[in-house]
C-alpha positions, -999 to 999 in steps of 0.1 A, spaced: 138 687 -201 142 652 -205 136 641 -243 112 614 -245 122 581 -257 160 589 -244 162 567 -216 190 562 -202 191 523 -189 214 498 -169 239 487 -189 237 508 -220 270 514 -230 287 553 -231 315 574 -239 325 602 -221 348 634 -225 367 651 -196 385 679 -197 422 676 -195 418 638 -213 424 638 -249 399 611 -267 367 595 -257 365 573 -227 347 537 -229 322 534 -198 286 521 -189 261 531 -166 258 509 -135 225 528 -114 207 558 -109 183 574 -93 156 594 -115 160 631 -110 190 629 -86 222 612 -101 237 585 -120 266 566 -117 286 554 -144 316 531 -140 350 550 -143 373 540 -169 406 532 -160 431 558 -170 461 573 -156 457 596 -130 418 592 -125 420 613 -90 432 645 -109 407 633 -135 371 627 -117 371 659 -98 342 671 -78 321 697 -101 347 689 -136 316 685 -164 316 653 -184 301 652 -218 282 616 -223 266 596 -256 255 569 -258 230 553 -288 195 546 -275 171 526 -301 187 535 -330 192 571 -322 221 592 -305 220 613 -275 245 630 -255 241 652 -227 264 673 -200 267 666 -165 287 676 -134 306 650 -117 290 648 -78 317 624 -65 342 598 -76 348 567 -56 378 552 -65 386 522 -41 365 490 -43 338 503 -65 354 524 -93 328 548 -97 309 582 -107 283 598 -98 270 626 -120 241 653 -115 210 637 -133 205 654 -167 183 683 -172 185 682 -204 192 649 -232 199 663 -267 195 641 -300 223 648 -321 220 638 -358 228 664 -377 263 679 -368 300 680 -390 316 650 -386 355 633 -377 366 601 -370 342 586 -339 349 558 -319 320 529 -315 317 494 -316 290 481 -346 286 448 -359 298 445 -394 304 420 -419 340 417 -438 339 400 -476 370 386 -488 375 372 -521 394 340 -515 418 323 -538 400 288 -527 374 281 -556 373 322 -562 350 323 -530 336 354 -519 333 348 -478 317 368 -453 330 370 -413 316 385 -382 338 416 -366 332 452 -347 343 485 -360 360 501 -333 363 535 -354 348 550 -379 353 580 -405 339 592 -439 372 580 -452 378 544 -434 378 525 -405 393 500 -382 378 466 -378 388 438 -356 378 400 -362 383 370 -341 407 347 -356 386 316 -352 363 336 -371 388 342 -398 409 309 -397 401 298 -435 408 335 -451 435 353 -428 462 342 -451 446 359 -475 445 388 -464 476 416 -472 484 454 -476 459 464 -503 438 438 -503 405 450 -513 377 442 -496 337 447 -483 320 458 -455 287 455 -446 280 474 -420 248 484 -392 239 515 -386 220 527 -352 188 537 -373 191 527 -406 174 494 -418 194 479 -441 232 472 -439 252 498 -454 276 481 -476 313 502 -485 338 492 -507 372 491 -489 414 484 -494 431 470 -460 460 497 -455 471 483 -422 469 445 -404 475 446 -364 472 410 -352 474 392 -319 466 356 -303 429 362 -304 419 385 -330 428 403 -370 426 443 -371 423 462 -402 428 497 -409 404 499 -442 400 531 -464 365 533 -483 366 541 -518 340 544 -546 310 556 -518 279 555 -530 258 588 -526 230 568 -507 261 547 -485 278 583 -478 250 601 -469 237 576 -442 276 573 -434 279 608 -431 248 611 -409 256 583 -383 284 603 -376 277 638 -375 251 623 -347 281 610 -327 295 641 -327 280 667 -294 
């Protein structure tokens, strides 16, 4: 059965698992029809026909008010030209996954970054996504208009704070960090952070967020 309060809606984003695909796949669904199918938009990888095969089973999760669900579905057809799209059996069944072991899971979060500057010893905060996430670190990507006053600042083993929100928990969860890698292009500032000095309360609402993710 369906669980209630796991709606899947236009838009919400997803990742998806296929067989033969090593990773998680960025995607969103597009339409649906209740009870019959849904169609999700295809991401664009490398040989997608040999991919998005009639009857391959996708796994899907996606975060639904501040929840994770994930469920497995059969893929009904793929239609590759003009539209770039699956459709998938509907889903009998929509499990919520919160307590499972955990790895590193990919996701897009709002977080904050504080940086202790050198200009008037000024602790600044800045806007960014973490794009993935473990019990041990993360990577974190900032625009660099965001960042203009404090990116020169930033080195190898800087250390650093994150403030970060958390599908389901109130407050921001706020980890201690040292950048251990800087990636940078014309637009934005990523940086591979390890956490250090977790608090038992920050690890245990780390930990669960991402045993959740996991199906």
């Amino acid at each position: 059965m369906i669980l209630k309060g796991a709606a899947v809606e236009l838009n919400t984003m997803l990742q998806i698992q296929v067989q033969g695909h090593p990773g998680r796949l960025k995607s969103y669904l597009v339409g649906k029809e209740e009870d019959h199918y849904l169609i999700l938009k295809a991401p664009v990888v490398k040989n997608a026909a040999e991919l998005f095969v009639k009857d391959k089973e996708l796994i899907v999760r996606y975060v639904y008010q501040g929840r994770v669900f994930g469920f497995k579905a059969p893929i009904m057809i793929y239609l590759a030209e003009t539209f770039n799209i699956i459709f998938v059996e509907f889903p009998k069944n929509i499990e919520d996954h919160n307590l499972r072991i955990h790895k590193r899971v990919e996701c897009s979060l709002p977080a904050r970054l504080e940086v202790l500057t050198d200009h008037q010893n000024r602790e600044l905060r800045f806007r960014g996504i973490i794009g993935d996430l473990s019990k041990g670190g993360c990577k974190a990507t900032f625009s660099l208009k965001e960042m203009e006053w404090t990116k020169e600042q930033l080195k190898i083993n800087s250390e650093v704070a994150l403030f970060l929100s958390l599908p389901g928990v109130e407050s921001e969860l706020v980890v201690q960090g040292t950048v251990r890698s800087i990636l940078q292009d014309c637009n934005a500032l990523s940086l591979g952070i390890s956490f250090s000095d977790l608090t038992g309360k920050a690890q245990i609402q780390l930990n669960k967020f991402m045993e959740a993710y996991k199906l």
